[in-house]
C-alpha positions in Angstrom: 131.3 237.9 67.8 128.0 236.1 66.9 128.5 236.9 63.3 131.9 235.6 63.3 130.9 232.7 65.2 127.7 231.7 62.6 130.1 232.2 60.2 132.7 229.7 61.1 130.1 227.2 61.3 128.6 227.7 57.9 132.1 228.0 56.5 132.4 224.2 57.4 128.8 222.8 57.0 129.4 219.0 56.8 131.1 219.4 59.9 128.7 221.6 61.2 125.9 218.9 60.3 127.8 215.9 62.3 128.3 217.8 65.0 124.9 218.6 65.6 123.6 215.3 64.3 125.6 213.6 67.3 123.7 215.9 69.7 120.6 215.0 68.4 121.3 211.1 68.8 122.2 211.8 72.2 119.4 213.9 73.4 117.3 211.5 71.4 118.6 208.2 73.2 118.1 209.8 76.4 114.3 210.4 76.0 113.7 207.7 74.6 114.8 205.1 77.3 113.4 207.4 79.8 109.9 207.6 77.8 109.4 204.1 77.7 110.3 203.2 81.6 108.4 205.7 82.7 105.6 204.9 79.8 105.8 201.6 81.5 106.3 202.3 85.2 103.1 204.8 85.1 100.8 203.1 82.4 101.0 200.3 85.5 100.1 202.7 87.5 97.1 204.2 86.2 96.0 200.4 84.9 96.4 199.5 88.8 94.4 202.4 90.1 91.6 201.5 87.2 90.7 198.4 88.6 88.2 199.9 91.2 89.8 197.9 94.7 90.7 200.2 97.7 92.8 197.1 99.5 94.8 194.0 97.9 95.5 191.1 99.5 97.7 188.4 98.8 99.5 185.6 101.0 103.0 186.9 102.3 105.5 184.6 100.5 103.9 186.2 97.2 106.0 189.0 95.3 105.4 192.0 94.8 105.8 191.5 91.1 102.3 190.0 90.5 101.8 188.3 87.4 105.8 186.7 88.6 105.0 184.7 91.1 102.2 182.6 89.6 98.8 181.7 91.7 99.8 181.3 95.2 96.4 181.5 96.7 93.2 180.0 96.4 90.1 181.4 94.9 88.0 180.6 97.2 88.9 182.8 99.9 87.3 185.2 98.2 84.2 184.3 99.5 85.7 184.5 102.9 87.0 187.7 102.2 83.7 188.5 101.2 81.7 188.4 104.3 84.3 190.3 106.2 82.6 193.1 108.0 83.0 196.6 105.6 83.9 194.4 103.1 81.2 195.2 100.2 83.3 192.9 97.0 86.7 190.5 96.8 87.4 190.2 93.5 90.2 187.0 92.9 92.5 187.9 90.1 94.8 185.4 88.2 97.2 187.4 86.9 99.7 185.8 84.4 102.7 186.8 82.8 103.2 185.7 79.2 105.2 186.7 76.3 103.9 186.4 72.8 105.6 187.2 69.5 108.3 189.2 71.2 105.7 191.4 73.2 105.5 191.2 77.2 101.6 191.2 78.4 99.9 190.6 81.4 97.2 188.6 81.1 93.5 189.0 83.1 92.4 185.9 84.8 88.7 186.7 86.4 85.8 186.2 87.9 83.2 188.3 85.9 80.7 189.4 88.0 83.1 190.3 91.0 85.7 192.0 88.7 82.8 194.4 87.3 81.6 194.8 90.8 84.9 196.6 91.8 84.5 199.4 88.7 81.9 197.9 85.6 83.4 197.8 82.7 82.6 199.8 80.6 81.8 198.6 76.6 82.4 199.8 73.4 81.5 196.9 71.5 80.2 193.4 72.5 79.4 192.1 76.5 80.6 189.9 79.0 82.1 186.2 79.2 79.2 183.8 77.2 81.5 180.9 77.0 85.0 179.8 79.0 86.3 180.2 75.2 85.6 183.9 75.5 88.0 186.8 75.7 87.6 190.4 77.2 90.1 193.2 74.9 90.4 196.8 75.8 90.2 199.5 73.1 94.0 199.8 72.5 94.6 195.9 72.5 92.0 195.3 69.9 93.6 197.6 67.8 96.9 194.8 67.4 97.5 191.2 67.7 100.5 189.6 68.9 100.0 186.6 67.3 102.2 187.4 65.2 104.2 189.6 62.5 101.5 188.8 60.0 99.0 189.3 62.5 100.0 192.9 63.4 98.5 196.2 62.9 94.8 193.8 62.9 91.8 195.5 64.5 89.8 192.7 66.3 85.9 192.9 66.9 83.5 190.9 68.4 83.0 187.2 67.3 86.8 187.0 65.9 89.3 185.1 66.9 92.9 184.9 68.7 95.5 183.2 70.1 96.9 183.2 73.5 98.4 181.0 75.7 98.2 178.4 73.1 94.2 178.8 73.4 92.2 180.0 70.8 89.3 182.5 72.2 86.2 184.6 70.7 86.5 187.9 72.1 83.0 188.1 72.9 83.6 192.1 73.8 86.2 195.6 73.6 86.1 197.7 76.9 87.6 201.2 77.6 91.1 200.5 78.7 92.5 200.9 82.2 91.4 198.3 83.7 94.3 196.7 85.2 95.1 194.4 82.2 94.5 194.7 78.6 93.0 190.9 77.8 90.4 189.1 80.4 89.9 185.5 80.4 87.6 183.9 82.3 89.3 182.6 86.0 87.8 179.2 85.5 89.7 178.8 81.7 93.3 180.1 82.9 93.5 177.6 85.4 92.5 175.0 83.1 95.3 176.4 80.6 97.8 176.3 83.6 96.5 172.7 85.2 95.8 174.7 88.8 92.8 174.1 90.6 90.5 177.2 91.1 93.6 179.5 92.0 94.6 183.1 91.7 97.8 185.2 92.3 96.0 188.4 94.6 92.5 189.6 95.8 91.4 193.0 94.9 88.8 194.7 97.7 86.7 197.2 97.6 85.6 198.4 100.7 82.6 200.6 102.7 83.1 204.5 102.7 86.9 203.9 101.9 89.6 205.0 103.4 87.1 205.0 106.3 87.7 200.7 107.4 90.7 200.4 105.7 92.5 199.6 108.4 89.8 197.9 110.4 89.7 195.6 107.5 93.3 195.2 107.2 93.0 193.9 110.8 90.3 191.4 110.6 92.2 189.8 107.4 95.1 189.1 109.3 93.4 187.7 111.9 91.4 185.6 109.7 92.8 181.9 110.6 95.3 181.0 108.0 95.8 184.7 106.6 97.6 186.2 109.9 101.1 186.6 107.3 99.0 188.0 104.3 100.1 190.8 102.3 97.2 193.1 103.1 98.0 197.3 101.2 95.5 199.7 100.5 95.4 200.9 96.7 98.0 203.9 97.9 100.5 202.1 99.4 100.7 199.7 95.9 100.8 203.1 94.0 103.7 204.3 96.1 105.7 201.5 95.2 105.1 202.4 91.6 107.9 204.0 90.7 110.8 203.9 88.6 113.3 203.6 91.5 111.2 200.7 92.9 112.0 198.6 89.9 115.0 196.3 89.4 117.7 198.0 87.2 115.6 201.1 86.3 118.1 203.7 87.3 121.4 201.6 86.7 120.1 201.2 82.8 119.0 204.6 82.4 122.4 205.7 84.0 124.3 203.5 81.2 122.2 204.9 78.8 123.1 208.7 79.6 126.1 207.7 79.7 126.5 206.3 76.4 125.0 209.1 75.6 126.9 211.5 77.0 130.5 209.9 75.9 129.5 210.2 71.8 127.9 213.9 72.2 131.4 214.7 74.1 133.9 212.8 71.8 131.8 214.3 68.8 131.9 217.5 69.7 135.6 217.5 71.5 136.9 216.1 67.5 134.9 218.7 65.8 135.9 221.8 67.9 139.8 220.4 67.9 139.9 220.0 64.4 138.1 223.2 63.5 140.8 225.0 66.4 143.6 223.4 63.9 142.3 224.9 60.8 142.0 228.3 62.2 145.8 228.8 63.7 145.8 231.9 61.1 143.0 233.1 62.2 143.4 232.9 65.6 147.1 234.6 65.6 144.8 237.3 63.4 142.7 237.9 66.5 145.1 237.8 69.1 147.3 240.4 67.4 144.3 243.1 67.0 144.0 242.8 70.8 141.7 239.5 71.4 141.8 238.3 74.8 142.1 234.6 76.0 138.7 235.3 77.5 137.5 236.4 74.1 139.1 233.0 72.2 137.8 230.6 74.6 134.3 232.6 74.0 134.1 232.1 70.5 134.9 228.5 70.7 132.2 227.9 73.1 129.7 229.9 71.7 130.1 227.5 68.5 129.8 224.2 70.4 127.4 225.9 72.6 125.1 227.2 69.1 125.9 223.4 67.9 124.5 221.8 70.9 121.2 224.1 71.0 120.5 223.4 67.3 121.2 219.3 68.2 118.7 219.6 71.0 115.9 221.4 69.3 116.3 218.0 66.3 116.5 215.8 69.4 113.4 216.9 71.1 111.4 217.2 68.0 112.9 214.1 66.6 111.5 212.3 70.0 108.1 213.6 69.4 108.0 212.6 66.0 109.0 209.1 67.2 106.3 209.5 70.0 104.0 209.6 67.0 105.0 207.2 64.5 105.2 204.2 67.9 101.6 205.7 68.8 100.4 204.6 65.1 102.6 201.2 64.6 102.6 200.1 68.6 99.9 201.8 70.0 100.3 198.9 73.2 103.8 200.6 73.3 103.4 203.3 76.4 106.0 206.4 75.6 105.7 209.0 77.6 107.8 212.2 77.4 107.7 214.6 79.7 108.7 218.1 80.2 111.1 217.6 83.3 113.1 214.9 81.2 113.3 217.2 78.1 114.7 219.3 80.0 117.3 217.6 81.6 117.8 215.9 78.6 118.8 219.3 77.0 120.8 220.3 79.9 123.1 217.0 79.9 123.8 217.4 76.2 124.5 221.1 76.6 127.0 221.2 79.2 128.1 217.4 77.5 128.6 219.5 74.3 130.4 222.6 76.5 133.0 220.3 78.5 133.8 218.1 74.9 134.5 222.2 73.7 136.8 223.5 76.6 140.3 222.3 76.1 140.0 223.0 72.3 138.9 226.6 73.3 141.6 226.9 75.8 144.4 225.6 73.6 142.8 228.0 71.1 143.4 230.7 73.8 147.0 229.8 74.6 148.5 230.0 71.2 151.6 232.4 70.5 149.7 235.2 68.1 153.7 235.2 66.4 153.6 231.8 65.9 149.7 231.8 65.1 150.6 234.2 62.2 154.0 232.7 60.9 151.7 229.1 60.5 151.3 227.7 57.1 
């Protein structure tokens, strides 16, 4: 049966070809969506957990989406954050939300010297802040602008120049990334770029033998006079919210996406296995009349969409890879990250996709009259 059923598939290559081709595609779209949510959702993550706090505080009628909701708090309740009991640094954060030659960033609004208190940065070319005209870039961002297309691809060192925010700046040093952001600013220059007076959007804490005060200090923010509806989490219950069913439309787009997905590997497959059914009537009546079951019919058919979809996965998967690589090189901000449970589920979905578009061919195969296979011209 295998040889026959290699056979009919090289008999009919083209088709053969396409057929695979639209597995590939699909397994292909699926990881690929998929890679760059969760590229997103967890390069957050481990940017977030980078920052060196143990507790964030921001005022309650903030969201959750920081960078979204502007600067709702001022900076200088960092200093009275500061001389909370167990609290050792309070580290205010302007974090902004900006959009620059088609690329989404979040950009670093900080105090220096309270920022590196939290976790020093850590240099690989240049220092800190010498001017409010001074920019901070981690490793990856220095590697490409987004000022734009002509601008792309350019490695920036210390003493050039960018744009951002309509400001020009000096990076004045490049820092190992994961640091929350990817671009610092000094706190004092985003509020002058913005027209706010000495604001911030959320306090990052780091706190004495954390967890071991975490919650005392929780407490004794909240009854702070003015802070008693704060926003007050520790660093793990911000990371628990990082996840892709905790963001807006994750799962309805990648459910769409499957979908899509799913609809032109079946369709694909259900018009190549139909057609190739059609063209084999002969054949078929040949098989039933030397003693081939239905079972054995319907097995052959399968076996071929089923061979089809395997070699469509293995292009898919290495295809994603191969993408993987060529983003890492030409968007190396891009975060695309493939993982082994999604291959395989990938590979699953377009398998049994590429199975079920097979079946009613196979069975109509199965059901045919071997007399009226064999009389058929």
């Amino acid at each position: 049966m295998n040889r026959l059923v290699v056979g009919n598939l090289v008999h009919r290559p083209l088709r053969s070809l396409i057929s695979a081709l639209a597995v590939t595609i699909e397994v292909v779209m699926i990881l690929s969506i998929v890679a760059i949510m969760l590229g997103m959702v967890n390069g957050q993550k481990l940017r977030t957990n980078g920052i060196g706090g143990d507790i964030i505080a921001k005022p309650g009628a903030a969201s959750n989406l920081i960078g979204v909701s502007g600067a709702p708090a001022s900076a200088k309740v960092g200093l009275v954050l500061a001389k909370l009991p167990h609290v050792k640094v309070a580290a205010p954060i302007y974090i902004q939300l900006t959009t620059s030659a088609g690329a989404v960033e979040n950009i670093f609004g900080i105090d220096y010297s309270t920022f590196n208190a939290l976790t020093p940065f850590v240099f690989v070319e240049g220092g800190p802040f010498s001017g409010p005209d001074d920019i901070i870039v981690d490793d990856v961002a220095s590697h490409g602008s987004t000022d734009g297309p002509a601008m792309r691809g350019k490695s920036f060192h210390v003493g050039e120049t960018t744009k951002l925010l309509g400001h020009v700046f000096h990076v004045s040093g490049v820092v190992v990334h994961g640091r929350g952001g990817r671009k610092f600013i000094p706190l004092d220059t985003i509020n002058a770029i913005n027209g706010t007076d000495n604001r911030c959007s959320v306090f990052y804490l780091r706190t004495e033998d954390a967890p071991k005060w975490q919650k005392a200090v929780r407490e004794e923010i909240q009854a702070t006079e003015g802070m008693q509806q704060w926003d007050v989490q520790t660093l793990d219950e911000l990371l628990s919210q990082m996840t892709p069913e905790k963001f807006p439309g994750f799962n309805i787009g990648l459910s769409v996406v499957i979908g899509i997905a799913v609809v032109i590997g079946f369709l694909v497959i259900f018009q190549s296995m139909y057609t190739a059914v059609m063209e084999r009537t002969r054949e078929i009546g040949i098989l039933k009349s030397l003693g081939a079951s239905k079972g054995y019919i319907v097995g052959i058919v399968l076996r071929e969409s089923g061979l089809l979809a395997v070699c469509g996965v293995v292009a898919g998967v290495a295809s994603t890879y191969l993408l993987r690589a060529i983003l890492h090189i030409k968007a190396s901000q891009l975060e695309f990250e493939v993982t082994p449970a999604w291959v395989a589920k990938a590979a699953a979905i377009a398998i049994v996709g590429a199975l079920l578009g097979a079946l009613y061919p196979a069975l109509k195969a199965a059901s045919k009259d071997p007399i009226d296979a064999l009389s058929y011209e």
